[in-house]
C-alpha positions in Angstrom: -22.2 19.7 -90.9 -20.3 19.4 -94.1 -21.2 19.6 -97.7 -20.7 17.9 -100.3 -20.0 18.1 -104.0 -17.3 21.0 -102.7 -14.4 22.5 -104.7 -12.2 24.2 -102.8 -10.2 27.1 -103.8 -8.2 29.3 -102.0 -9.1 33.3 -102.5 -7.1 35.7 -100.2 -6.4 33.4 -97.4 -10.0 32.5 -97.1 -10.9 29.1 -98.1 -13.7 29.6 -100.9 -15.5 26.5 -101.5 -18.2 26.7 -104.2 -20.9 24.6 -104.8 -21.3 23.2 -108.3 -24.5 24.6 -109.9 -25.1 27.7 -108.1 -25.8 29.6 -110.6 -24.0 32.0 -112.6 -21.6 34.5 -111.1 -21.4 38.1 -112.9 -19.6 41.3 -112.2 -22.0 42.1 -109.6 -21.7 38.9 -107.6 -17.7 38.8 -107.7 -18.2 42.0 -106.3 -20.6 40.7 -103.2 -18.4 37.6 -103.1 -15.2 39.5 -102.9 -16.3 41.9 -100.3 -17.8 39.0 -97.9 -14.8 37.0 -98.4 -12.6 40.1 -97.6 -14.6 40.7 -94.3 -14.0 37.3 -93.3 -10.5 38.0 -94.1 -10.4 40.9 -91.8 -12.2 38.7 -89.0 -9.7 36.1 -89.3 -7.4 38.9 -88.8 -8.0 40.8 -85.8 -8.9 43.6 -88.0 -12.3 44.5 -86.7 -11.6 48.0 -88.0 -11.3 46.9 -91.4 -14.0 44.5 -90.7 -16.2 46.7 -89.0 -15.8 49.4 -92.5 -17.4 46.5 -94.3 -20.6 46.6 -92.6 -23.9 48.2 -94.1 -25.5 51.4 -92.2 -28.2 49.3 -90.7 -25.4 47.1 -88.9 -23.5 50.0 -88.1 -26.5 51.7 -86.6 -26.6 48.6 -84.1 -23.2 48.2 -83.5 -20.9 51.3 -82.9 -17.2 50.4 -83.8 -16.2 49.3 -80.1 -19.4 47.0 -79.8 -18.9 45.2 -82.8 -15.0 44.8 -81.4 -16.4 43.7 -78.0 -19.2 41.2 -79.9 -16.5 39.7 -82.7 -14.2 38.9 -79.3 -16.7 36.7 -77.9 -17.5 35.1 -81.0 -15.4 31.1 -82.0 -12.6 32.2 -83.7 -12.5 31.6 -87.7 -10.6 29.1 -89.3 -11.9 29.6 -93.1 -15.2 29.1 -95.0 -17.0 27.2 -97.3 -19.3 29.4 -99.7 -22.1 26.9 -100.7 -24.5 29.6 -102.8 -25.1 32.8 -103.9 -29.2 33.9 -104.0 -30.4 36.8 -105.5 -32.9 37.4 -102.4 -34.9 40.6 -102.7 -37.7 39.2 -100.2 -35.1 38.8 -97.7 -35.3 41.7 -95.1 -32.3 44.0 -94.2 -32.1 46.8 -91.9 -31.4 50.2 -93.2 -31.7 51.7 -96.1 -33.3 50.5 -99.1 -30.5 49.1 -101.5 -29.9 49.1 -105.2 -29.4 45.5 -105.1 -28.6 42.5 -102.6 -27.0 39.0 -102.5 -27.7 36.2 -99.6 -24.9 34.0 -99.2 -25.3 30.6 -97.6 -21.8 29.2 -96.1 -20.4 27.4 -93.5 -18.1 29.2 -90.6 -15.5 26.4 -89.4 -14.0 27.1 -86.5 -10.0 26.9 -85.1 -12.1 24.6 -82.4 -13.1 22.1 -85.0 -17.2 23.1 -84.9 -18.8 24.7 -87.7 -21.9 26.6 -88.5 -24.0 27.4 -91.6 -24.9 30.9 -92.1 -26.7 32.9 -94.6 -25.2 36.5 -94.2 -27.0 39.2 -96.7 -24.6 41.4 -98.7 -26.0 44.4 -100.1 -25.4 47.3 -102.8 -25.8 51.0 -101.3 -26.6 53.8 -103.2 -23.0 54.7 -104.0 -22.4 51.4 -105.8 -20.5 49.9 -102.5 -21.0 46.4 -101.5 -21.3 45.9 -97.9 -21.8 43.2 -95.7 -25.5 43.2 -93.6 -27.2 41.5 -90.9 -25.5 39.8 -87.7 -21.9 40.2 -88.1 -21.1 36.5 -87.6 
């Protein structure tokens, strides 16, 4: 599946592709973006440490730091993304906590085996202020 009406952009070795008319994007959503796109940074990686200290509490409560090593290792390995839109989505359950504020992203995973995927992956505010990444990890 791929979109249309794309721009792409690179952002820290990720390919960012955004969507025209999404919507405005404030302090608060750089902030979601940046830390989604830095996850999928770390994924692309290897770095399921770094990837893994993205992750909200709810995730982290279902995945200890070797099971979410063990689960990324199965997964199609990451060639880059395109970001299609940004939702503010508080009807959209997340485990855990209850958090200041949360962000669905919609994008589309392609893969170093030339499939792709669409995903909506639910970044989330904690009561700190830190944006972490929620849901299945990928």
């Amino acid at each position: 599946m791929r979109m249309t009406g794309v721009g792409k952009v690179a952002v820290g070795g990720v390919l960012l592709s955004v969507l025209g008319g999404c919507g405005g994007s404030g302090p608060t959503d750089t902030a979601a973006r940046d830390v989604l796109l830095s996850f999928v940074d770390h994924l692309r990686a290897g770095a399921t440490d770094d990837a893994y200290g993205e992750l909200c509490s709810g995730t982290r409560d279902r995945f200890d730091a070797a099971a979410f090593t063990a689960y990324v290792s199965r997964q199609k390995k990451i060639k880059d993304l395109e970001l299609a839109s940004k939702v503010n989505a508080p009807e959209t359950p997340v485990a855990g906590p209850t958090f200041a504020e949360r962000f669905v992203f919609n994008l589309h995973l392609n893969f170093t085996d030339g499939t792709g995927e669409a995903r909506y992956i639910p970044v989330v505010q904690d009561t700190d202020g830190t944006w972490r990444v929620c849901g299945d990890p990928y």
